[in-house]
C-alpha positions as a Markdown table, in Angstrom:
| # | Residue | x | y | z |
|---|---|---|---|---|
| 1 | Unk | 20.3 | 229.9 | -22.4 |
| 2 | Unk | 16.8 | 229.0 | -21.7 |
| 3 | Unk | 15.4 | 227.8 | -18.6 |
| 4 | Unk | 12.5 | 225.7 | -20.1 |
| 5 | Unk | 14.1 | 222.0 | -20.4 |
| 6 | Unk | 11.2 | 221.8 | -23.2 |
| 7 | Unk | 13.0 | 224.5 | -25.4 |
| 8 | Unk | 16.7 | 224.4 | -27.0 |
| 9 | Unk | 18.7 | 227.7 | -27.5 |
| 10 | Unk | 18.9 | 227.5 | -31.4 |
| 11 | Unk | 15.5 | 225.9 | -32.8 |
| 12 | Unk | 15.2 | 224.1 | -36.4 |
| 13 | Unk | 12.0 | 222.5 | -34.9 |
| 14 | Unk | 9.4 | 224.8 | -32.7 |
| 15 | Unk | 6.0 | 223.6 | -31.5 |
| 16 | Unk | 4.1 | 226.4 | -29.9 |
| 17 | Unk | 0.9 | 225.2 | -27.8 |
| 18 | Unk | -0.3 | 222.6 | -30.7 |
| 19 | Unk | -3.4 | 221.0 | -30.2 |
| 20 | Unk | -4.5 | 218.3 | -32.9 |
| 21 | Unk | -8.0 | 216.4 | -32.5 |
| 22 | Unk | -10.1 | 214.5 | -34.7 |
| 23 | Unk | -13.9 | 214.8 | -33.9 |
| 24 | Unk | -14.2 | 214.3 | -30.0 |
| 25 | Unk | -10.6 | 212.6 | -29.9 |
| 26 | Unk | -8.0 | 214.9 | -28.8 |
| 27 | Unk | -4.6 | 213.0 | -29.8 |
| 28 | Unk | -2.1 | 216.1 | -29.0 |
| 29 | Unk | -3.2 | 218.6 | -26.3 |
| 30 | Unk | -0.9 | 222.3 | -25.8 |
| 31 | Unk | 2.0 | 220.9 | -26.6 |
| 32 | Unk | 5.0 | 223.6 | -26.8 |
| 33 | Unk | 8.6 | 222.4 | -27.2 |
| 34 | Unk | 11.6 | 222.8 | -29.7 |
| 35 | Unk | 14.4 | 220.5 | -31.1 |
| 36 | Unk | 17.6 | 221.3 | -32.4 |
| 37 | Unk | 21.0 | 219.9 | -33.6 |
| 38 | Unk | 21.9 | 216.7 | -32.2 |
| 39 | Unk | 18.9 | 213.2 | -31.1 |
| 40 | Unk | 16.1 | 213.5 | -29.2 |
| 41 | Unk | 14.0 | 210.6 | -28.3 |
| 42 | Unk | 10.5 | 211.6 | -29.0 |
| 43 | Unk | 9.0 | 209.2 | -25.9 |
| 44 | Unk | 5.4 | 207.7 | -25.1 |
| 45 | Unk | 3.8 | 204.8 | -25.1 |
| 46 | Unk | 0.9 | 203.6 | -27.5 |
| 47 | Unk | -1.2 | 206.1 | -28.4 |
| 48 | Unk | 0.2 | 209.0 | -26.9 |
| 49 | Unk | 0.4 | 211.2 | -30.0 |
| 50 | Unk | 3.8 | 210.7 | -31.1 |
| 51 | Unk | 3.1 | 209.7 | -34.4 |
| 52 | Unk | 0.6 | 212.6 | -34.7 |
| 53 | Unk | 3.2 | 215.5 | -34.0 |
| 54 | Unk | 5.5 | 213.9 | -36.3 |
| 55 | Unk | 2.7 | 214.6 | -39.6 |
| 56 | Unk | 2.3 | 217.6 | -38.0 |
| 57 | Unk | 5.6 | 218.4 | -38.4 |
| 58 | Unk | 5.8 | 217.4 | -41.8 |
| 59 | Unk | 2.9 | 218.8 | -42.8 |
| 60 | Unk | 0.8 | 215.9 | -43.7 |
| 61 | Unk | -1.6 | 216.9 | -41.3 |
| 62 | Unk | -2.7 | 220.2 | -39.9 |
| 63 | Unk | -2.5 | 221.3 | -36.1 |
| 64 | Unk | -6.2 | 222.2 | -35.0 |
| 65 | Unk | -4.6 | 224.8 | -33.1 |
| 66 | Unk | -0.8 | 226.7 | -32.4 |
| 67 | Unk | 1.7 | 226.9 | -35.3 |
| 68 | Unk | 4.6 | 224.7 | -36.3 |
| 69 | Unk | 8.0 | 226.2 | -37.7 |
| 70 | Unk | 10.5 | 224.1 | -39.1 |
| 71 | Unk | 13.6 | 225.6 | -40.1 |
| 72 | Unk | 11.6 | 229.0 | -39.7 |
| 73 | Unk | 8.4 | 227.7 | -41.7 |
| 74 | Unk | 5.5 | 225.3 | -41.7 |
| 75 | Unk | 6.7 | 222.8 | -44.6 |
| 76 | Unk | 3.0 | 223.1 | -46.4 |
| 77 | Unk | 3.3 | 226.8 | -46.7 |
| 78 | Unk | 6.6 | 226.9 | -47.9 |
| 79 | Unk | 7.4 | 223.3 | -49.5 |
| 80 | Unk | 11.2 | 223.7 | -50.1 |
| 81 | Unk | 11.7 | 223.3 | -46.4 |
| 82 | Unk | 10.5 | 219.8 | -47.6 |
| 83 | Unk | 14.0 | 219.3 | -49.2 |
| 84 | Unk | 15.6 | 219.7 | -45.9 |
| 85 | Unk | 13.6 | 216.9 | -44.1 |
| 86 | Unk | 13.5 | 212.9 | -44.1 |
| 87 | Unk | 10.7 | 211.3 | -42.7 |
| 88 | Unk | 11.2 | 207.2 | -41.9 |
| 89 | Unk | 7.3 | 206.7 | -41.8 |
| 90 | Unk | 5.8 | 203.8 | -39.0 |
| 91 | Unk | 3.7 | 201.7 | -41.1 |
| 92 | Unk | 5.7 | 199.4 | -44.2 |
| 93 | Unk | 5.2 | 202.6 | -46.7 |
| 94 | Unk | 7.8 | 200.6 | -49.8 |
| 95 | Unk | 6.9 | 199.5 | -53.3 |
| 96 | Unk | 7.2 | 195.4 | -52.2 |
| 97 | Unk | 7.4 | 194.9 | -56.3 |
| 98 | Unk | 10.8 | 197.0 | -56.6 |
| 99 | Unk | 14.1 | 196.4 | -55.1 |
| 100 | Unk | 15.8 | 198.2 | -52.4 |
| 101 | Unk | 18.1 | 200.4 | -54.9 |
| 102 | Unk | 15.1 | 200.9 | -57.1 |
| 103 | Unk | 12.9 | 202.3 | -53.8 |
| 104 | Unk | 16.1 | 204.6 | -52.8 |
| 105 | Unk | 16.5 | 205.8 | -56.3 |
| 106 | Unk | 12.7 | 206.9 | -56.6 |
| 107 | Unk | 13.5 | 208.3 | -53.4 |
| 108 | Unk | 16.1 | 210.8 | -54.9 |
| 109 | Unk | 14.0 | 211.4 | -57.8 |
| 110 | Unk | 11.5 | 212.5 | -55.9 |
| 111 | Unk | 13.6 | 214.7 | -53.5 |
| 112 | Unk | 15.5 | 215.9 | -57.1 |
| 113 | Unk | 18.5 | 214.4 | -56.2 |
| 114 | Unk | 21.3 | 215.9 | -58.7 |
| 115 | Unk | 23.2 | 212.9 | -59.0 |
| 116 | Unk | 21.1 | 210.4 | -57.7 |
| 117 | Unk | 23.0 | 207.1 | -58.8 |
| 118 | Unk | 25.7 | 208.3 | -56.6 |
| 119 | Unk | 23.1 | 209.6 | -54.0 |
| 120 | Unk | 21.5 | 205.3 | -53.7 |
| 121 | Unk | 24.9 | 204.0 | -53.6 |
| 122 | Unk | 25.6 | 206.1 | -50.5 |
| 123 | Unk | 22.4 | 205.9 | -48.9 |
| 124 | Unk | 22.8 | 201.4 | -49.3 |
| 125 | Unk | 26.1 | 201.7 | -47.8 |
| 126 | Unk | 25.3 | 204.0 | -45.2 |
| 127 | Unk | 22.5 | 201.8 | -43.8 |
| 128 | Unk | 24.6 | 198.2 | -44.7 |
| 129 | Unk | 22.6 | 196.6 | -47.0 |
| 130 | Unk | 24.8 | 196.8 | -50.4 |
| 131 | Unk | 24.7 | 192.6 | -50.1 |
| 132 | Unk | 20.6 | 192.9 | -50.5 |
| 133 | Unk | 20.1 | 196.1 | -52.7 |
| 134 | Unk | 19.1 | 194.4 | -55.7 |
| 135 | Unk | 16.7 | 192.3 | -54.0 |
| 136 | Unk | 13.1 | 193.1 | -54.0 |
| 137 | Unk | 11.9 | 194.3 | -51.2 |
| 138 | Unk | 8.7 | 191.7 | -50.6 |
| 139 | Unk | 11.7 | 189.5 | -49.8 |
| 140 | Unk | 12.8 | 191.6 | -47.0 |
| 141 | Unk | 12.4 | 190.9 | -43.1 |
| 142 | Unk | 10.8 | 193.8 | -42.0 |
| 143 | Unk | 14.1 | 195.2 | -40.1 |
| 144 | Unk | 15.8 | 194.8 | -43.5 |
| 145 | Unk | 12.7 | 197.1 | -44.7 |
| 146 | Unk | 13.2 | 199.5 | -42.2 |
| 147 | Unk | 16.7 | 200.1 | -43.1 |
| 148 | Unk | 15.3 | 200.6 | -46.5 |
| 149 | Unk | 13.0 | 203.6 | -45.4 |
| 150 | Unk | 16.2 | 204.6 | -43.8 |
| 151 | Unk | 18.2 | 204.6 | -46.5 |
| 152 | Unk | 15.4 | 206.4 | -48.5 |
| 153 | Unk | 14.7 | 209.1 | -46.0 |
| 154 | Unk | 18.5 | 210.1 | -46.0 |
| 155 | Unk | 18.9 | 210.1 | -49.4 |
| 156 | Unk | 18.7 | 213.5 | -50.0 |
| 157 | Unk | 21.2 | 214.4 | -47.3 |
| 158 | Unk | 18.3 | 215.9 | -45.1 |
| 159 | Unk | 19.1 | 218.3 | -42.2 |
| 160 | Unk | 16.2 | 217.1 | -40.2 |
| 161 | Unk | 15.6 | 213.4 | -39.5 |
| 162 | Unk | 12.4 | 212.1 | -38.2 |
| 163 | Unk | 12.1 | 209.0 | -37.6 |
| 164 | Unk | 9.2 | 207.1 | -36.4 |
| 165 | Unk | 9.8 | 204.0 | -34.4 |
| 166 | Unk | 12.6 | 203.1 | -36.7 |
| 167 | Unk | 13.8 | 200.3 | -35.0 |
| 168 | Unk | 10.8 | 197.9 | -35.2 |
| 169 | Unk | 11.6 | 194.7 | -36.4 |
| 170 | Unk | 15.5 | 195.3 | -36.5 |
| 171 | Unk | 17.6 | 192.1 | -34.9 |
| 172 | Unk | 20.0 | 192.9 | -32.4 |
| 173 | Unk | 22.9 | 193.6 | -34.8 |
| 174 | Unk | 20.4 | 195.8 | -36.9 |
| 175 | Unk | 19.2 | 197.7 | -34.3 |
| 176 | Unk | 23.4 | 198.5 | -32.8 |
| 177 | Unk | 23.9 | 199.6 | -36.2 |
| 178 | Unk | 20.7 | 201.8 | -36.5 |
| 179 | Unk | 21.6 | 203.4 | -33.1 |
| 180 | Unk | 25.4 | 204.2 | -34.3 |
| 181 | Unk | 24.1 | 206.1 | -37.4 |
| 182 | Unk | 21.6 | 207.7 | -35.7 |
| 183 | Unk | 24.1 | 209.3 | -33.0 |
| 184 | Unk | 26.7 | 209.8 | -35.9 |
| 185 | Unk | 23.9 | 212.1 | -37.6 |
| 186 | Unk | 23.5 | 214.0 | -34.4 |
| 187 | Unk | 27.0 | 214.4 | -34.1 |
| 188 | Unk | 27.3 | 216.2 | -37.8 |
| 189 | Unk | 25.2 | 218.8 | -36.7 |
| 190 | Unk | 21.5 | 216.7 | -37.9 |
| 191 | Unk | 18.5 | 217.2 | -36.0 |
| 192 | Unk | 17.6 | 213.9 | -35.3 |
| 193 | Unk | 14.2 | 213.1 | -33.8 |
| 194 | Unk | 13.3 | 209.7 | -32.8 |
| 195 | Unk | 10.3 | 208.3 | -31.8 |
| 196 | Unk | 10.1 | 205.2 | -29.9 |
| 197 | Unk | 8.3 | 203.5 | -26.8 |
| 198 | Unk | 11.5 | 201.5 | -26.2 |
| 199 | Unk | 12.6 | 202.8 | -23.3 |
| 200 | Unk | 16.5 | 201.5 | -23.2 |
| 201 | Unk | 16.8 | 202.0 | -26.8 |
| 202 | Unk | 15.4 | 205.5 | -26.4 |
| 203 | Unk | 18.2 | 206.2 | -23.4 |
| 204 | Unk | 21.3 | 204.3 | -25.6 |
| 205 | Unk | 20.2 | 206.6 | -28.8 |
| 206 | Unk | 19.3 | 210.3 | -27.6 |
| 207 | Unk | 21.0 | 212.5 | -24.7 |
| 208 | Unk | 17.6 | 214.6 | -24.5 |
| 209 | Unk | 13.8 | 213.5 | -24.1 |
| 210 | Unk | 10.6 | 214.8 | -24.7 |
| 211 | Unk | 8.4 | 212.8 | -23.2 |
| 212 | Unk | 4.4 | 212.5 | -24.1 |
| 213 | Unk | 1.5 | 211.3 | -22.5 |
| 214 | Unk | -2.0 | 210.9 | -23.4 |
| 215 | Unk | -1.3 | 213.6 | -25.6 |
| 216 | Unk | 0.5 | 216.2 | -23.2 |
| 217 | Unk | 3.7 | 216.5 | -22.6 |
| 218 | Unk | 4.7 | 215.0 | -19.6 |
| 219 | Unk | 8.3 | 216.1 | -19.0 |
| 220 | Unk | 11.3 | 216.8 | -21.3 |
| 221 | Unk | 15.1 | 217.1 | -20.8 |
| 222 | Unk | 17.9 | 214.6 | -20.2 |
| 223 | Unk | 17.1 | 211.7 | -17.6 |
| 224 | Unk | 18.9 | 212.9 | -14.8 |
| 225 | Unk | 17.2 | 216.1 | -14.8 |
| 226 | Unk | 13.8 | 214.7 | -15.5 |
| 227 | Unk | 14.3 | 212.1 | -12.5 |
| 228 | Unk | 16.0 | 215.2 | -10.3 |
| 229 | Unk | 13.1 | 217.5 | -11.1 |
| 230 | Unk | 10.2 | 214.9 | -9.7 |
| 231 | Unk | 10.7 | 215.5 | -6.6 |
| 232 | Unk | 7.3 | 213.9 | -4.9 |
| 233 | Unk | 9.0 | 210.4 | -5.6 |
| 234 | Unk | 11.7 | 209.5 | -3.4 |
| 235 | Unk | 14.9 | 207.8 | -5.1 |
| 236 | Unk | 15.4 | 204.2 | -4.5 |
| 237 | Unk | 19.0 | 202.6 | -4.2 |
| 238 | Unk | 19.8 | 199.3 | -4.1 |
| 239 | Unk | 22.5 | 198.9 | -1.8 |
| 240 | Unk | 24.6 | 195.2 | -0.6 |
| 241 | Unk | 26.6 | 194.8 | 2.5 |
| 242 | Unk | 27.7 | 192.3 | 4.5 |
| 243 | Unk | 26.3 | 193.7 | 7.3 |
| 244 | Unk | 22.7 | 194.0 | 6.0 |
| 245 | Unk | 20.5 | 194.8 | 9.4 |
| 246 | Unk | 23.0 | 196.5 | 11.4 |
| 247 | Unk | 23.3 | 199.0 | 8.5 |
| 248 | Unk | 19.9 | 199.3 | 7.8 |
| 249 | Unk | 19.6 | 200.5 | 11.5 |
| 250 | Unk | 22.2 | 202.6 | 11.4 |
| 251 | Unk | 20.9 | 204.4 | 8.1 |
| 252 | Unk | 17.7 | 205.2 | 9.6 |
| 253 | Unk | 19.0 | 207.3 | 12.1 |
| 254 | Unk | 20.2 | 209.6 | 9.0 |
| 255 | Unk | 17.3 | 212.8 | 8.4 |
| 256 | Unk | 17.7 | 212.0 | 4.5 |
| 257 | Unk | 16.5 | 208.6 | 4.9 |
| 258 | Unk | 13.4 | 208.0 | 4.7 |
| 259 | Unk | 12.6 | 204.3 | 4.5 |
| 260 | Unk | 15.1 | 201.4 | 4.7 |
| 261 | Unk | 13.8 | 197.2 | 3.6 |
| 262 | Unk | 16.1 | 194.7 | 4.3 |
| 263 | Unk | 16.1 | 191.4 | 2.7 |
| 264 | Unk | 19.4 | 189.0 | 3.5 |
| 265 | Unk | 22.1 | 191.6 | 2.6 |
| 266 | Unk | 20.5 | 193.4 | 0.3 |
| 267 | Unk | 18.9 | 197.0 | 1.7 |
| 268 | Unk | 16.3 | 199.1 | -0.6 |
| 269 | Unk | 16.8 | 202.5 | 1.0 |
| 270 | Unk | 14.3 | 205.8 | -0.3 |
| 271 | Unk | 15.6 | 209.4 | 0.2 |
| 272 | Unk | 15.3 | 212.5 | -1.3 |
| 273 | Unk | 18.8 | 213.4 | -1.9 |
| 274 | Unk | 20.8 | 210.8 | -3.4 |
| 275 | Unk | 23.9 | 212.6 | -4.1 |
| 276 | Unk | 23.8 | 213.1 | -0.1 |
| 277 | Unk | 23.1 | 209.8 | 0.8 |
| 278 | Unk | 26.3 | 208.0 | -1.5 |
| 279 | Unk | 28.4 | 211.0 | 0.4 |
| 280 | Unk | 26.9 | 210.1 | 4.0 |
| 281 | Unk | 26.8 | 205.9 | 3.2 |
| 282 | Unk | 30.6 | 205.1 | 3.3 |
| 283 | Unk | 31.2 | 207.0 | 6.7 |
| 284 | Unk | 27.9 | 205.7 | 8.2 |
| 285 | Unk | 29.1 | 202.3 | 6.9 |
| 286 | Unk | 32.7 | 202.6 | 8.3 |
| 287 | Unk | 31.0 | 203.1 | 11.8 |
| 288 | Unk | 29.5 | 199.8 | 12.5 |
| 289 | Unk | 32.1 | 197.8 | 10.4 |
| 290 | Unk | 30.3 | 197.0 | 6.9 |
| 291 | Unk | 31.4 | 196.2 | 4.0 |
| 292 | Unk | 29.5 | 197.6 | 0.4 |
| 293 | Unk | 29.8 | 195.9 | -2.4 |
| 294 | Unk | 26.6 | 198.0 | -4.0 |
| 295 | Unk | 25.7 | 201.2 | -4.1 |
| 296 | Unk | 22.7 | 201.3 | -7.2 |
| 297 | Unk | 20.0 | 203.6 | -7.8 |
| 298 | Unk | 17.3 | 201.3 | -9.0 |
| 299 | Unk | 15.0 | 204.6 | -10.2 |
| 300 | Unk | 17.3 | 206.6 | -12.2 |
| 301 | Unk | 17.2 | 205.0 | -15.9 |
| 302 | Unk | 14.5 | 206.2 | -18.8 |
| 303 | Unk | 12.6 | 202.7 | -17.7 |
| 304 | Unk | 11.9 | 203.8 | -14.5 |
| 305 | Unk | 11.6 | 207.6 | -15.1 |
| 306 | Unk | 8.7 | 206.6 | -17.5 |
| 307 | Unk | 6.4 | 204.4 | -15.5 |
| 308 | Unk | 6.1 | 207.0 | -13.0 |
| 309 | Unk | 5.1 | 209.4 | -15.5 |
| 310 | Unk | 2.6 | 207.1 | -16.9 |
| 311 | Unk | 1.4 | 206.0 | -13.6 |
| 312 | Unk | 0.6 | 209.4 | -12.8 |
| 313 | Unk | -1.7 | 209.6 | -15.7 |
């Protein structure tokens, strides 16, 4: 098993120390990481280079430096690994003139699809949108679209998903849907790789991260470890008594606390060991007569894990 949160145990994705800039603009900087089986949330905000790695991956772009091996090869040098990947592209990238079945059709065509009737009609059901597949796709909200790219990305039955910011534009019931899928496909065996700057999304989708930032990659693993393994940030938890002050007291007599607010009977506690401090709260608690009806660590989601990352930029 490897120790490097960045790298899995069985590879069909390996970045090793890529570097990717255009003129004086250094968009991906010594990145090394791997993905395998299963969804990842390819994180970052705006900008970051997320977008970039993915063409790098794919081969629509070269890396100005390191190598890329996906499913043992860089797709441009050896273009059957193509077969074997589905990219769901950020920008509109459909044929607004055709209809949905028409685009997914072309889209086995081109991936030489043996039966690809059969291949569309699989692809439209998978993604829900048998009701609209004969409509043309300049008709289409731009979540409907993006299940369209969906669709056409899995027409060939890829092993390897990428998927940038597919979610864009999806409504509410869309986006559950998308989400499902996505996790379904991970759960066959797919490597799924999802970009996204949605945070909660991001966390509801993928039980690993790799997380980028200006380019670099800023941490990687599941949340709980990346939150565990920043250990110059105390944890903050959120915790509601009855007996707000008296606790608060009490609580900073404890060595693992390192700060206590109070406001009404709320109390916003910082420590460095929070598994500790929800063994050592109930007792300390019990001692001067208070009653907790919270106990929530306000710093422990993707949300918060990422603004200290970017913060620290």
């Amino acid at each position: 098993m490897t120790s490097n949160p960045a790298l899995v145990e069985s590879p069909t994705i390996e970045i090793d120390d890529v570097s990717k800039w255009f003129g004086q603009k250094v968009a991906v900087s010594n990145v090394t990481c791997s993905f395998g089986p299963g969804v990842t949330g390819l994180l970052g905000p705006n900008g970051a280079g997320k977008t970039t790695t993915l063409r790098m991956l794919t081969g629509l772009i070269r890396p100005s430096q390191g190598a890329i091996r996906v499913l043992g090869a860089w797709p441009r040098t050896k273009p059957s690994v193509y077969a074997s990947i589905g990219l769901v592209p950020e920008e509109a990238a459909v044929y607004p003139a055709m209809t949905a079945r028409e685009y997914v059709r072309y889209a086995a065509t081109l991936s030489g699809v043996s039966d690809a009737e059969a291949a569309t009609q699989r692809a439209i059901d998978t993604v829900d949108l048998d009701d609209a597949a004969d409509r043309k796709l300049d008709g289409y909200s731009k979540g409907m679209r993006q299940r369209a790219k969906v669709a056409a990305a899995l027409v060939g039955d890829p092993e390897i998903l990428l998927l940038d910011e597919p979610l864009n534009g999806t409504d509410p019931v869309q986006r559950l849907h998308l989400i499902e899928l996505f996790r379904r496909l991970g759960d066959e065996g797919r490597t799924i790789v999802v970009s996204s700057h949605i945070l909660d999304e991001v966390e509801r989708m993928s039980d690993r991260v790799i997380a980028i930032v200006d380019g670099r990659l800023a941490a990687a693993g599941d949340v709980a470890a990346i939150r565990s393994a920043m250990t110059d940030i105390p944890y903050r938890v959120r915790i509601e008594t009855d007996r707000g002050r008296l606790l608060a007291a009490r609580l900073l007599e404890e060595s693992l606390v390192h700060g206590v607010s109070v406001d009404d009977g709320t109390l916003r506690v910082e420590t460095d060991d929070l598994a500790a401090l929800g063994g050592r709260v109930p007792a300390v608690a019990h001692e001067v007569d208070a009653r907790i009806t919270t106990f929530q660590p306000e710093d422990a989601s993707l949300e918060s894990v990422f603004r200290y990352l970017v913060r620290k930029r």
